[in-house]
ZAKOL-212875 format. One record per residue (C-alpha): residue number from 1; residue in three letters; x, y, z. Coordinates in nm, 3 decimals. Example, Ala and Ser with C-alpha at 12.3 -4.5 7.8 and 13.67 -1.06 7.14 Angstrom:
BEGIN
@nr: 1 rest: Ala x: 1.230 y: -0.450 z: 0.780
@nr: 2 rest: Ser x: 1.367 y: -0.106 z: 0.714
***
This chain:
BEGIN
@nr: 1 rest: Unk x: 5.070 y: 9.895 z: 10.852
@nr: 2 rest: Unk x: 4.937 y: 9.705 z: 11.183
@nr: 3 rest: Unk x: 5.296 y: 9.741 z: 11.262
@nr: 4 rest: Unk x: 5.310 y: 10.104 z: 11.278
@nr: 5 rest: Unk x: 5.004 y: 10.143 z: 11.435
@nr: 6 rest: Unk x: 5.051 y: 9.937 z: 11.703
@nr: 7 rest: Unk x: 5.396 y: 10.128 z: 11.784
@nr: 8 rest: Unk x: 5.270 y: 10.487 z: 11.781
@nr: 9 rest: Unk x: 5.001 y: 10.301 z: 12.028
@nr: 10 rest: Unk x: 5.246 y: 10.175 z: 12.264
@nr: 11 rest: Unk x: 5.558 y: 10.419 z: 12.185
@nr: 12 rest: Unk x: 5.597 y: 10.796 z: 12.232
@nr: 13 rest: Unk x: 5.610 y: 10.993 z: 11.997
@nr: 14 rest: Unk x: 5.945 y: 11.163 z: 12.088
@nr: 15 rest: Unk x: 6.095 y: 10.805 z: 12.156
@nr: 16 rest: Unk x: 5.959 y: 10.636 z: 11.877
@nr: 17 rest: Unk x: 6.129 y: 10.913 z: 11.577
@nr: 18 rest: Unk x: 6.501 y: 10.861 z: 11.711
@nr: 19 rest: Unk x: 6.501 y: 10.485 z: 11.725
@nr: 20 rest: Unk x: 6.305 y: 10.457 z: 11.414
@nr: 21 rest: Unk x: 6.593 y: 10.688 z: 11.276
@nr: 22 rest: Unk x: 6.872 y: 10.527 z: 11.439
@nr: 23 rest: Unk x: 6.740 y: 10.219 z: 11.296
@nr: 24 rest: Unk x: 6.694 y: 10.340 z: 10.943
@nr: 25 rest: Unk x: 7.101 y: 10.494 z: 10.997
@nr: 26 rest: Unk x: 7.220 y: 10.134 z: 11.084
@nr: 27 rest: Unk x: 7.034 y: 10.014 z: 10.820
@nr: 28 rest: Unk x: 7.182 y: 10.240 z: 10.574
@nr: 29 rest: Unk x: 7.575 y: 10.230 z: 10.706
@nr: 30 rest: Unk x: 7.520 y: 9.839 z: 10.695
@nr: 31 rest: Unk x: 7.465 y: 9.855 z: 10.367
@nr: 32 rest: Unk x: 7.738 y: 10.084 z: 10.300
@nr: 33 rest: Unk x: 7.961 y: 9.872 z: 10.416
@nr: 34 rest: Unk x: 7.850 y: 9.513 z: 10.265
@nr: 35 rest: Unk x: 7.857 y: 9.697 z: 9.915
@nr: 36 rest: Unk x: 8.151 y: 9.873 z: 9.938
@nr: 37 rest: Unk x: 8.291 y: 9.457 z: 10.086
@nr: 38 rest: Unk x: 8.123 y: 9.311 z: 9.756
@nr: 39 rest: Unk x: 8.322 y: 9.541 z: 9.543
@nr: 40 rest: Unk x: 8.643 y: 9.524 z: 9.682
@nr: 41 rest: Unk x: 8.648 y: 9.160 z: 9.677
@nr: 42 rest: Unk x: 8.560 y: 9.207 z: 9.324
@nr: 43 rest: Unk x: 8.817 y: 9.416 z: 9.200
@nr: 44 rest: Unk x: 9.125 y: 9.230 z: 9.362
@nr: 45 rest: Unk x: 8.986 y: 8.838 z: 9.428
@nr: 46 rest: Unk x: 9.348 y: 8.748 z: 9.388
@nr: 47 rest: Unk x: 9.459 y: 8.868 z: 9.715
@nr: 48 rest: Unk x: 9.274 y: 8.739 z: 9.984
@nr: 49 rest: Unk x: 9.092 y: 8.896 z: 10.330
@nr: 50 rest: Unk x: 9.271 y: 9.235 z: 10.333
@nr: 51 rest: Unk x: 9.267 y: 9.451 z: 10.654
@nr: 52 rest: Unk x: 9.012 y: 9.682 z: 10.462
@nr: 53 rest: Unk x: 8.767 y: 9.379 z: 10.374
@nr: 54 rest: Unk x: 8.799 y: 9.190 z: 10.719
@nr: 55 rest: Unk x: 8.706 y: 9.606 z: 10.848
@nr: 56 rest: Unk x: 8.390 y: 9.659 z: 10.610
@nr: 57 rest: Unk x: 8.293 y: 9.235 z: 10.745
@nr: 58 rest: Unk x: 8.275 y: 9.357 z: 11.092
@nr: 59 rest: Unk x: 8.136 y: 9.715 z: 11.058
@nr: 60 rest: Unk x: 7.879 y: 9.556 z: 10.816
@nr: 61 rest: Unk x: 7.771 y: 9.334 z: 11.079
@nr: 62 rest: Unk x: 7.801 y: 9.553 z: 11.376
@nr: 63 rest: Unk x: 7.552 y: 9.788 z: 11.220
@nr: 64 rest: Unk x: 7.355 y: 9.498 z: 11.102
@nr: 65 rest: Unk x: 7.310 y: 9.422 z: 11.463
@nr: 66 rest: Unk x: 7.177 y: 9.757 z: 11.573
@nr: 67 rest: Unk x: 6.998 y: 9.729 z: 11.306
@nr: 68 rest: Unk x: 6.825 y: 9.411 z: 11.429
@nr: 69 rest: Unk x: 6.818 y: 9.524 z: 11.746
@nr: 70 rest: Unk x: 6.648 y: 9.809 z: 11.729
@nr: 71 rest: Unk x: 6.332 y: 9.663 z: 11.511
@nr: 72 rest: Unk x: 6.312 y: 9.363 z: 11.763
@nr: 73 rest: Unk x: 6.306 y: 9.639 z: 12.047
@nr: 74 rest: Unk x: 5.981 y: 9.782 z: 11.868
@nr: 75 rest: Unk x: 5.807 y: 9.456 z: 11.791
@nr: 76 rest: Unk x: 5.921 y: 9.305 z: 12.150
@nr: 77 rest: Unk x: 5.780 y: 9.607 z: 12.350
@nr: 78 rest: Unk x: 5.437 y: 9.610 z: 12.138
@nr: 79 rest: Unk x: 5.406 y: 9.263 z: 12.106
@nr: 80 rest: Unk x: 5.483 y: 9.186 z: 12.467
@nr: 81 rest: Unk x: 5.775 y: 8.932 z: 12.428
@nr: 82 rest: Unk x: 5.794 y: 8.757 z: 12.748
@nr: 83 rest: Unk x: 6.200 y: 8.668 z: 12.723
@nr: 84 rest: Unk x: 6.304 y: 9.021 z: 12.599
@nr: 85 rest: Unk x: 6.302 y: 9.186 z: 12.942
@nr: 86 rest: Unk x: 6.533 y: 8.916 z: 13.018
@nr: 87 rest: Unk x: 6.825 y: 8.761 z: 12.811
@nr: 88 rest: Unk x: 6.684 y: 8.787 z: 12.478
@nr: 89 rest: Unk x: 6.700 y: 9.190 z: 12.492
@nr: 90 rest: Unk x: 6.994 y: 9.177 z: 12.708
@nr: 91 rest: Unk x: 7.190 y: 8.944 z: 12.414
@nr: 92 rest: Unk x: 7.077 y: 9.119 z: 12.085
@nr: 93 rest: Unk x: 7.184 y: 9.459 z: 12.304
@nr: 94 rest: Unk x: 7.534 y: 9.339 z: 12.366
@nr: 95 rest: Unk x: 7.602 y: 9.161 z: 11.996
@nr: 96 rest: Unk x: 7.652 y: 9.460 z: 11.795
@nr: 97 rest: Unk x: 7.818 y: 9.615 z: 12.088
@nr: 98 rest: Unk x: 8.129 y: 9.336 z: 12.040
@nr: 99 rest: Unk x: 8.146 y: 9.310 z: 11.725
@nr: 100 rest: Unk x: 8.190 y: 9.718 z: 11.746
@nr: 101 rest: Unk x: 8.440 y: 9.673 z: 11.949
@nr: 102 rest: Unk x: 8.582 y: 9.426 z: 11.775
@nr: 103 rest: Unk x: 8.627 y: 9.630 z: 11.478
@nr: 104 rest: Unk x: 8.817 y: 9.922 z: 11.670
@nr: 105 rest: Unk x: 9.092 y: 9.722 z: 11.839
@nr: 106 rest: Unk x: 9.174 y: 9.568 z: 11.471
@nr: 107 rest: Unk x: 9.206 y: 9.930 z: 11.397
@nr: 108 rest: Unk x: 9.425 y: 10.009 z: 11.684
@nr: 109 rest: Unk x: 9.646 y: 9.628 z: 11.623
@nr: 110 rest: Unk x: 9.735 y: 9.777 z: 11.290
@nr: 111 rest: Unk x: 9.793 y: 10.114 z: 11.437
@nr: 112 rest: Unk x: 10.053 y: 9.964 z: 11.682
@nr: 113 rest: Unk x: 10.224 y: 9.768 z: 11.398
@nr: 114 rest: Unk x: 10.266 y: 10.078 z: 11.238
@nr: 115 rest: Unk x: 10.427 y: 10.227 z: 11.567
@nr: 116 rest: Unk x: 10.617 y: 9.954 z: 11.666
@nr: 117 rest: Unk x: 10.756 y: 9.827 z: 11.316
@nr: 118 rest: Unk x: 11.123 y: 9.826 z: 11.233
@nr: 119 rest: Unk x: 11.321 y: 10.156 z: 11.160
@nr: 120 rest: Unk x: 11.517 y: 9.993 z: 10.903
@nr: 121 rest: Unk x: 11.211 y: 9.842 z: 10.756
@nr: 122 rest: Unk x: 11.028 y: 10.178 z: 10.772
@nr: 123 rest: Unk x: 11.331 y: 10.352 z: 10.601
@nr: 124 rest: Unk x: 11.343 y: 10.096 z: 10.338
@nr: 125 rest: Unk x: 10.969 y: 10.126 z: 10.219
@nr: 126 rest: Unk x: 10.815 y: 10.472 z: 10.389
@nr: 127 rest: Unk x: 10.584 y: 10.499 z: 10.074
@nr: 128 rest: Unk x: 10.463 y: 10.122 z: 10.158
@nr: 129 rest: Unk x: 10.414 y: 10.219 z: 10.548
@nr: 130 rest: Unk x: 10.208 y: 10.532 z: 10.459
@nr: 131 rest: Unk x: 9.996 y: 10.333 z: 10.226
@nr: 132 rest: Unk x: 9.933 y: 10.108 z: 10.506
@nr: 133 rest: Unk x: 9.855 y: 10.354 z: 10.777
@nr: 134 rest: Unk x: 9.505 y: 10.316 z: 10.785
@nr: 135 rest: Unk x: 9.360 y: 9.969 z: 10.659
@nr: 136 rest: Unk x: 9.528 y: 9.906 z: 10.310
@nr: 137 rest: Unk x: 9.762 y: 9.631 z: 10.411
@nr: 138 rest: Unk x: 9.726 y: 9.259 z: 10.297
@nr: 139 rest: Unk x: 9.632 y: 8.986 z: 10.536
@nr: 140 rest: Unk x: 9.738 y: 8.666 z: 10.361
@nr: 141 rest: Unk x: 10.099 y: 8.653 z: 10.264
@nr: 142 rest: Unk x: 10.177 y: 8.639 z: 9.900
@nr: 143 rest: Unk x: 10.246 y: 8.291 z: 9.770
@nr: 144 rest: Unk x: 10.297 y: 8.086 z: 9.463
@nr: 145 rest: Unk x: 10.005 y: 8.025 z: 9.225
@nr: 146 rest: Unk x: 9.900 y: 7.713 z: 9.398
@nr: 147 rest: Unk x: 9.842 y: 7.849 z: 9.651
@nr: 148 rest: Unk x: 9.647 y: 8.149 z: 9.489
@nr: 149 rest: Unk x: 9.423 y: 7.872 z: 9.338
@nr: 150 rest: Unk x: 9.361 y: 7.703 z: 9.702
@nr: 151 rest: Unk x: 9.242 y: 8.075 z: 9.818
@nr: 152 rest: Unk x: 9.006 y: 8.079 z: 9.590
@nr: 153 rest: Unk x: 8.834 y: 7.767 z: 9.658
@nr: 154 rest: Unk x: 8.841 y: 7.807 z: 10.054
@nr: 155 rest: Unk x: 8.928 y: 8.203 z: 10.111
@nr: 156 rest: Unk x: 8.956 y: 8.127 z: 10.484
@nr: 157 rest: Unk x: 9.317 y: 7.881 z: 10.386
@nr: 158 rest: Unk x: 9.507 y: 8.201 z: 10.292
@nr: 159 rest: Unk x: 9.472 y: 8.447 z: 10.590
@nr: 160 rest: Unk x: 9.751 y: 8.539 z: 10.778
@nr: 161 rest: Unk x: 9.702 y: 8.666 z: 11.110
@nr: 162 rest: Unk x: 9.959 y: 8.902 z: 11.303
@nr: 163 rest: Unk x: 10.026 y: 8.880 z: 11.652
@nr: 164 rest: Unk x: 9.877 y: 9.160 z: 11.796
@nr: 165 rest: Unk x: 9.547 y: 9.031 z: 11.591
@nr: 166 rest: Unk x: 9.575 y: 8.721 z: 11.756
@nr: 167 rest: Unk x: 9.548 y: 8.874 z: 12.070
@nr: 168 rest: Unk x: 9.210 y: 9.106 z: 11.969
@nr: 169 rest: Unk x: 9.038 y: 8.797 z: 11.853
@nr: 170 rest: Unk x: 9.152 y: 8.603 z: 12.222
@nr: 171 rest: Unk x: 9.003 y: 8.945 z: 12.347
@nr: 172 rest: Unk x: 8.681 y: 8.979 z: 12.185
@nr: 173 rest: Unk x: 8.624 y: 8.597 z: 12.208
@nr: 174 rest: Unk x: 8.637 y: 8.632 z: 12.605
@nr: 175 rest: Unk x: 8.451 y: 8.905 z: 12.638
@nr: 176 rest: Unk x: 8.193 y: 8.682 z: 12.431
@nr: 177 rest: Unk x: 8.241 y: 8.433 z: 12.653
@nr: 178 rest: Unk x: 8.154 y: 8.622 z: 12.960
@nr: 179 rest: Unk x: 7.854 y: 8.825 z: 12.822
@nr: 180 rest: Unk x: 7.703 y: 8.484 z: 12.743
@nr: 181 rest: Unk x: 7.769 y: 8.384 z: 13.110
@nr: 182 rest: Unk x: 7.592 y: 8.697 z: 13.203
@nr: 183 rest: Unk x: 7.275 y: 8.591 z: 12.950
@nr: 184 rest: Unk x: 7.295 y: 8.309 z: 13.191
@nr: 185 rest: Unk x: 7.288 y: 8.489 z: 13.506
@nr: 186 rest: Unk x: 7.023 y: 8.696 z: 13.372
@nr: 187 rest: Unk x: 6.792 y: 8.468 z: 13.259
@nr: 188 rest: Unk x: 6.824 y: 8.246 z: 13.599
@nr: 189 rest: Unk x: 6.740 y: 8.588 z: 13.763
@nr: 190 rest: Unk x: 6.395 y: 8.584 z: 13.560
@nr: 191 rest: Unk x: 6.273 y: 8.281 z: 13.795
@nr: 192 rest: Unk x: 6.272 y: 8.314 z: 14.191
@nr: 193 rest: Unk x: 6.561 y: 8.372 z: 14.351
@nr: 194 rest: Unk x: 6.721 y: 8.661 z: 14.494
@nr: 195 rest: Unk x: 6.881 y: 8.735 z: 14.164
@nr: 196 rest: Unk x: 6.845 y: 9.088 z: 14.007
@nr: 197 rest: Unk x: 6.859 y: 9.060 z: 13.627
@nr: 198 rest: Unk x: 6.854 y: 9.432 z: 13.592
@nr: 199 rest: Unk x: 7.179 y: 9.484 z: 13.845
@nr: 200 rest: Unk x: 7.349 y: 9.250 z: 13.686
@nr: 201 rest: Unk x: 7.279 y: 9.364 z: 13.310
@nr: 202 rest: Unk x: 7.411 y: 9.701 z: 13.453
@nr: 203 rest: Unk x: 7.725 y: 9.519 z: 13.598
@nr: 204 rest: Unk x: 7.821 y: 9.410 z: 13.238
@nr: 205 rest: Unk x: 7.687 y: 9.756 z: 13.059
@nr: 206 rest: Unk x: 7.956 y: 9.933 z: 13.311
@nr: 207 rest: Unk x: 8.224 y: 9.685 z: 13.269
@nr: 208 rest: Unk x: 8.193 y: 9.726 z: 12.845
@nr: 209 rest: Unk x: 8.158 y: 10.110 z: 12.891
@nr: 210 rest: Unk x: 8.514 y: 10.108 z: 13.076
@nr: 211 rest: Unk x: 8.646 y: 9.890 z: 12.803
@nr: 212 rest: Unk x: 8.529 y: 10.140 z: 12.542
@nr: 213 rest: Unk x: 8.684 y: 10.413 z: 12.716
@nr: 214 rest: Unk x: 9.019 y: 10.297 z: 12.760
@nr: 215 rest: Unk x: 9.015 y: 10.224 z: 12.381
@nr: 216 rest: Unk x: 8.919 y: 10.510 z: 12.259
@nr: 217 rest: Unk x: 9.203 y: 10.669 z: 12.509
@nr: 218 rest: Unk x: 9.442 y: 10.400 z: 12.328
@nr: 219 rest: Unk x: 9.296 y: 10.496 z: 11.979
@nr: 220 rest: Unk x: 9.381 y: 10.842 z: 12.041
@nr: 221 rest: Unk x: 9.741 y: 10.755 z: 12.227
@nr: 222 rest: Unk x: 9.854 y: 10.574 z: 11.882
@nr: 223 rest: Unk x: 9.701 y: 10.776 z: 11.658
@nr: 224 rest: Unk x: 9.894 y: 11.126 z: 11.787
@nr: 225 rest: Unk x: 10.220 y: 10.857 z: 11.784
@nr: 226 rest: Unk x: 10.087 y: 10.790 z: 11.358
@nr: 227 rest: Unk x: 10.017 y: 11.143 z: 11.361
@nr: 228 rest: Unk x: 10.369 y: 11.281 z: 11.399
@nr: 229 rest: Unk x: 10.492 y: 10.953 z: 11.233
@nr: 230 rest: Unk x: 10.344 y: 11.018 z: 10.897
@nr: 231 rest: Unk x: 10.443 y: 11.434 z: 10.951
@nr: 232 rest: Unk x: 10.774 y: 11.325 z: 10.925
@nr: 233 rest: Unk x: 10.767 y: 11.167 z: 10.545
@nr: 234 rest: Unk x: 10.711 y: 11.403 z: 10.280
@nr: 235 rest: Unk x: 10.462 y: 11.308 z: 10.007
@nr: 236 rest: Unk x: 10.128 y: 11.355 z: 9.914
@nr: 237 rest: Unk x: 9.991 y: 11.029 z: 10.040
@nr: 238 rest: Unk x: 10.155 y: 11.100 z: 10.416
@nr: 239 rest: Unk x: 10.002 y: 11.396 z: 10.430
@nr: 240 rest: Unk x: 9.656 y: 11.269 z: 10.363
@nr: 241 rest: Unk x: 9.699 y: 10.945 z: 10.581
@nr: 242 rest: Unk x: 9.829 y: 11.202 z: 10.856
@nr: 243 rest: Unk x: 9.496 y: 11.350 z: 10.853
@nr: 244 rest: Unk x: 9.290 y: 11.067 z: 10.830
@nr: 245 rest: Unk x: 9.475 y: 10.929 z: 11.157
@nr: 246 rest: Unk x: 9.370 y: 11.253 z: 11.320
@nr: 247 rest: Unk x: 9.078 y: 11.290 z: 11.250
@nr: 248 rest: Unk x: 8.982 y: 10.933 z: 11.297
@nr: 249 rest: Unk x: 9.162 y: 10.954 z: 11.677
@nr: 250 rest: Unk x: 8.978 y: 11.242 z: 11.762
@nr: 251 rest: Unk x: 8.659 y: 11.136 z: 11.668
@nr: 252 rest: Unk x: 8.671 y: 10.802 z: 11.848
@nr: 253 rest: Unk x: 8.836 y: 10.938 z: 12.173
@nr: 254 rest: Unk x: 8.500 y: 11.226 z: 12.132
@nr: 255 rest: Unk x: 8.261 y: 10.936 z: 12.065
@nr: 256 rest: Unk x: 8.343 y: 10.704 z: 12.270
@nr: 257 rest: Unk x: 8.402 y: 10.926 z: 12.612
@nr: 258 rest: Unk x: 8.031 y: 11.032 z: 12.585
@nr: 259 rest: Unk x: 7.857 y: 10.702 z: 12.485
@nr: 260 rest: Unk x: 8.082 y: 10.568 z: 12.803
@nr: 261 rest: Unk x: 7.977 y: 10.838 z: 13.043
@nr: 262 rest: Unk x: 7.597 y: 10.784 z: 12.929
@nr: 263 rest: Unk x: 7.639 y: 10.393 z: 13.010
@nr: 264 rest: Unk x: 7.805 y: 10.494 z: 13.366
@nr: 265 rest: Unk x: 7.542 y: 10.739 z: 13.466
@nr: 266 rest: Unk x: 7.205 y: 10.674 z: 13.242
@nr: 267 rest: Unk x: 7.003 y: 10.319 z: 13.210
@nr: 268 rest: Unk x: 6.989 y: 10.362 z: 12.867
@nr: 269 rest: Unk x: 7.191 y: 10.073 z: 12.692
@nr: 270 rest: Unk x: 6.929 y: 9.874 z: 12.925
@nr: 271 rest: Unk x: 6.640 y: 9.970 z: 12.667
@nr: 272 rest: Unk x: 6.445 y: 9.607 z: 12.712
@nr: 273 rest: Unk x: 6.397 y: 9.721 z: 13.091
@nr: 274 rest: Unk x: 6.242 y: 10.031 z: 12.982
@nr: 275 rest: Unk x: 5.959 y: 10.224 z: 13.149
@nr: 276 rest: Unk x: 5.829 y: 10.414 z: 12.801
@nr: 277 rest: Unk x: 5.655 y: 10.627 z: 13.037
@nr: 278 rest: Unk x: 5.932 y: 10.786 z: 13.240
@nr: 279 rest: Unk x: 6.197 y: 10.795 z: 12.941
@nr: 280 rest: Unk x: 5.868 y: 11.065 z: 12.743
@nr: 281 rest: Unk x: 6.067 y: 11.385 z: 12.682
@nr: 282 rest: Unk x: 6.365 y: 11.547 z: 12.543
@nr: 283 rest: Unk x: 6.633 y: 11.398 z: 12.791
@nr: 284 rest: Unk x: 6.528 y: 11.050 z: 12.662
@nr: 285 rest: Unk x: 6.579 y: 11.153 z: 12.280
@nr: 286 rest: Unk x: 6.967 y: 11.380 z: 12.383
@nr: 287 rest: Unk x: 7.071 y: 11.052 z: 12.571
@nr: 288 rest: Unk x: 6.922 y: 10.816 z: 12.282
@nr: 289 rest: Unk x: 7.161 y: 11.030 z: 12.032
@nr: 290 rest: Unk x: 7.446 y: 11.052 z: 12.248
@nr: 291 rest: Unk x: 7.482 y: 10.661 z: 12.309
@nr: 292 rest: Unk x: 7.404 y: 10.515 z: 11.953
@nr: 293 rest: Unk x: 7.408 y: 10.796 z: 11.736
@nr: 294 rest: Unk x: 7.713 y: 10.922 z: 11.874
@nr: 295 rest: Unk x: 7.896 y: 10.683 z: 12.017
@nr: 296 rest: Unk x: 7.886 y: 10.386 z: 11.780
@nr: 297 rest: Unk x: 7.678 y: 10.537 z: 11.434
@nr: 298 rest: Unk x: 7.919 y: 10.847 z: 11.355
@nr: 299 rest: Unk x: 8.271 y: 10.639 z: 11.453
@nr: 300 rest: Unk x: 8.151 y: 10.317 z: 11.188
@nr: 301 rest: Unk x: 8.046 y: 10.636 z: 10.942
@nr: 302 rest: Unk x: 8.399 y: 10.824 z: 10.965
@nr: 303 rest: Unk x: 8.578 y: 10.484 z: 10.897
@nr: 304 rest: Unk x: 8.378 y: 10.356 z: 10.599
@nr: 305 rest: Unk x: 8.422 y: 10.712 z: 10.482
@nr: 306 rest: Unk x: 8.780 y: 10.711 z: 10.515
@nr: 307 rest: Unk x: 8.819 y: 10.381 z: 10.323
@nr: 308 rest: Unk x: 8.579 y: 10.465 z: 10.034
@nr: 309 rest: Unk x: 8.856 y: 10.447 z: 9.788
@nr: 310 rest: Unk x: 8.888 y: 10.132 z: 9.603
@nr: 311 rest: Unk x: 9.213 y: 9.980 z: 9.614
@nr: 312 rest: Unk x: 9.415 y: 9.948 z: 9.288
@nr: 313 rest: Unk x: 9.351 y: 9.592 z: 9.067
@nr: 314 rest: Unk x: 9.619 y: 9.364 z: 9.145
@nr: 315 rest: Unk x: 9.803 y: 9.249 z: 8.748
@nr: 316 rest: Unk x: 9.937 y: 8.941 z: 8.740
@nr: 317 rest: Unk x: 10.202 y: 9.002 z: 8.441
@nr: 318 rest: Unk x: 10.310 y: 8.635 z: 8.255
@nr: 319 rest: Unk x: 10.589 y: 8.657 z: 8.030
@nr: 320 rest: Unk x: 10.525 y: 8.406 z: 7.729
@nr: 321 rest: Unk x: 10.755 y: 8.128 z: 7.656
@nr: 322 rest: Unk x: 11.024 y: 8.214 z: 7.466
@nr: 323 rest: Unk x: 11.244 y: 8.011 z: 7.271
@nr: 324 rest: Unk x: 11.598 y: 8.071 z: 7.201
@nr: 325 rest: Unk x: 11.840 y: 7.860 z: 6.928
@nr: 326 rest: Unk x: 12.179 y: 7.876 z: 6.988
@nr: 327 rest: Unk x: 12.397 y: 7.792 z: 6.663
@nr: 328 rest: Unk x: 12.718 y: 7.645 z: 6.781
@nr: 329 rest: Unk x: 13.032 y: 7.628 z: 6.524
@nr: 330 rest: Unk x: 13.239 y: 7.340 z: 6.614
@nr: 331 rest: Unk x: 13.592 y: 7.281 z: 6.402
@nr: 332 rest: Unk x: 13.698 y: 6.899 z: 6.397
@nr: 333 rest: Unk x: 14.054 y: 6.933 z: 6.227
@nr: 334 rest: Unk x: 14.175 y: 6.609 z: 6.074
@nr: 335 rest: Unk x: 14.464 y: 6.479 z: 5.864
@nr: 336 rest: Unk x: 14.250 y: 6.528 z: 5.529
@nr: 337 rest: Unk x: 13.981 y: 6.825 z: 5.555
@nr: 338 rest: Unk x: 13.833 y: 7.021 z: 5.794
@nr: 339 rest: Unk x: 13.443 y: 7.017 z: 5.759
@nr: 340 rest: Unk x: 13.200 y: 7.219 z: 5.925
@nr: 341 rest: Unk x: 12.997 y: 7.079 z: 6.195
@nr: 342 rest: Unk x: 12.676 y: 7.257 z: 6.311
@nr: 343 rest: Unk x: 12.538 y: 7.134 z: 6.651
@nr: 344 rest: Unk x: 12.190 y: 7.291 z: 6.732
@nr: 345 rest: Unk x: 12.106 y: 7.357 z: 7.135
@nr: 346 rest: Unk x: 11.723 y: 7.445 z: 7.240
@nr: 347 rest: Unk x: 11.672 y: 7.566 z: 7.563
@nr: 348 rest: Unk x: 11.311 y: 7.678 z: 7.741
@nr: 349 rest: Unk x: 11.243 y: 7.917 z: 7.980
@nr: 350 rest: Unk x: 10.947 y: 7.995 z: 8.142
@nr: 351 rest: Unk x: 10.855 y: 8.294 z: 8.421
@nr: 352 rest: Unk x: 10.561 y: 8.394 z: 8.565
@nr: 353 rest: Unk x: 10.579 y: 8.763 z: 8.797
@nr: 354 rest: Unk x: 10.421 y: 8.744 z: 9.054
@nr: 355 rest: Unk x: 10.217 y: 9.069 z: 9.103
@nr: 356 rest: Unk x: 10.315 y: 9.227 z: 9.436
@nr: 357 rest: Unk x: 10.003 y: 9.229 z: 9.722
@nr: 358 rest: Unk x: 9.816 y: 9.582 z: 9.795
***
C-alpha cells in the first residue's frame, strides 16, 4: 500500500497505467508459458528438451524479465536507486531484450532447416516435415533405453543441438558479451570522465534495434519460402501449419519494424534516464505501447498461442517374452529297431519397440 502511494506520488498518472499494465501482461504471458513448459514436460518426460519446451524456457523467461524490469523501474524511480540511472537500469533493460531475441532466431534456425532440408528426405516423410514446421520437432536424438534412463537423471546429457542452433547460441552469447562490456562502459561513465553513459546506452539500444529489424525481415523472408512450401502438400495439417507460418511472419516483420523505428528515433528503451516530467502525455503512453506492447508482448503472445496444443504422449510398446518349443523328430535306423528319439530345443527372444520421438 506505501508502494502504490508512493508511485502515484512520483509517477504520472498517464505513465504510471501502461507500465503497470505492461507489467501485469508480462506477468501473465510468463506464466503462460512456464505452465504450458510444466505440462509438456509432463506428458512426454521420455523425450527430452524438444524445440517447443526449449521455446516456452526462453519466452518464459524473456517475459519474466520485463516483468522484473518493469517493477524495479517503479521502485528504482520512487525509491531513488542511485545505480539504476546507470548500469543497473541499463542491464535489467537489455536482459529480457536477448533472451527475446534469442527465442526468435531459434524460430527462424528451425525455419531454415525446414527450407534447406533434403528433397529426397522431404519426399520421403512430407507428413513428418509439416508436423515440424513450427516447433514440434525433437531435440535429443532417439536412443536406446540407457540412454533414456541417463536423460532422466541429468536432462541436459540428451540434447542434441543442430548446426544452425549452434550458431544462434554463439550469436546471442556475443551479443551478451558485448552488452556486458557496455554495462562497463556505462557504469565507468557514472564517475568523472568525459564519458556519456546516456550516448553510449543509445549506441547499444540502436545497434539491438538494427538487429531486430533484420530478423524480423529474415523471419518474414523464410516464412513466405515455408509459406509456399507447406501450399504445396495437401493435407489438413499443411494447411494449418501454412497459416500459422503466415501469420506468425507477418506479425513479427509488423512488430518488430515499429518497436525498431521507436528505438531509432524515441529515447524510450532508455526508461532509467527518464525525465517523468517531459514523457506526461499521450505521446509517452502511444510510444510506451508501440515498443513493449507491440514489439515484444504481442510476438511472445502469437507464439505461445500457436503452440498451445499439447503434443501427443510418447508409448513405449514392450512385447513380453515369449517362449517357443520346438519338437524335433529324429529317426536313428539300426540293424534291430528303429526307436523314436525326441530332442527338445528352447529358444528366448526378447524385443523392446522403441516408440518413435514427436
Amino acid at each position: 500500500m506505501v508502494f502504490e502511494i508512493t508511485a502515484f506520488n512520483c509517477y504520472p498518472l498517464t505513465l504510471l497505467v501502461p507500465i503497470l499494465a505492461l507489467m501485469f501482461v508480462d506477468g501473465f504471458l510468463a506464466c503462460i508459458a512456464f505452465t504450458q513448459l510444466t505440462r509438456i514436460h509432463l506428458r512426454n518426460q521420455q523425450v527430452g528438451w524438444t524445440r517447443q519446451k526449449v521455446l516456452h524456457l526462453v519466452i518464459g523467461s524473456s517475459n519474466l524479465g520485463y516483468f522484473i524490469y518493469f517493477i524495479s523501474t517503479l521502485i528504482a524511480t520512487c525509491e531513488g536507486w542511485p545505480c539504476w540511472s546507470h548500469a543497473c537500469g541499463f542491464i535489467l533493460m537489455a536482459l529480457p531484450n536477448i533472451l527475446f531475441l534469442a527465442a526468435f532466431l531459434l524460430l527462424l534456425s528451425f525455419w531454415v532447416d525446414l527450407c534447406h532440408q533434403a528433397n529426397d528426405e522431404e519426399e520421403d516423410d512430407e507428413e513428418n516435415s509439416t508436423q515440424q514446421a513450427l516447433l514440434d520437432n525433437v531435440m535429443s536424438k532417439p536412443g536406446s533405453s540407457n540412454s533414456r534412463r541417463r536423460c532422466r537423471c541429468c536432462p541436459l546429457q540428451g540434447i542434441h543441438v543442430g548446426s544452425r542452433q549452434k550458431f544462434v547460441i554463439v550469436v546471442v552469447v556475443l551479443i551478451f558479451i558485448l552488452m556486458m562490456s557496455f554495462a562497463m562502459i556505462i557504469w565507468i561513465g557514472a564517475g568523472k570522465n568525459p564519458i556519456d553513459s546516456s550516448i553510449v546506452a543509445e549506441v547499444y539500444v540502436d545497434f539491438f534495434a538494427a538487429t531486430v529489424l533484420l530478423l524480423g525481415g529474415a523471419l518474414g523472408c523464410y516464412g513466405l519460402l515455408l509459406f509456399f512450401k507447406l501450399r504445396k502438400v495437401r493435407s489438413e495439417t499443411a494447411s494449418s501449419e501454412m497459416w500459422k507460418v503466415a501469420g506468425l511472419a507477418v506479425v513479427s516483420v509488423i512488430c518488430f519494424s515499429s518497436s525498431a523505428l521507436v528505438a531509432f528515433l524515441t529515447d524510450i528503451p532508455l526508461s532509467y534516464h527518464w525525465n517523468v516530467k517531459k514523457l506526461n502525455g499521450v505521446k509517452a503512453l502511444v510510444l510506451l505501447i508501440l515498443y513493449y506492447f507491440i514489439g515484444s508482448s504481442v510476438p511472445s503472445a502469437f507464439v505461445l498461442w500457436i503452440m498451445r496444443e499439447l503434443p501427443p504422449p510418447v508409448i513405449v510398446s514392450r512385447q513380453e517374452q515369449s517362449r517357443v518349443i520346438t519338437f524335433i523328430r529324429r529317426n536313428t535306423p539300426t540293424s534291430t529297431d528303429h526307436p523314436h528319439y525326441w530332442a527338445t530345443a528352447t529358444s528366448l527372444k526378447n524385443q523392446v519397440s522403441k516408440a518413435s520421438p514427436i
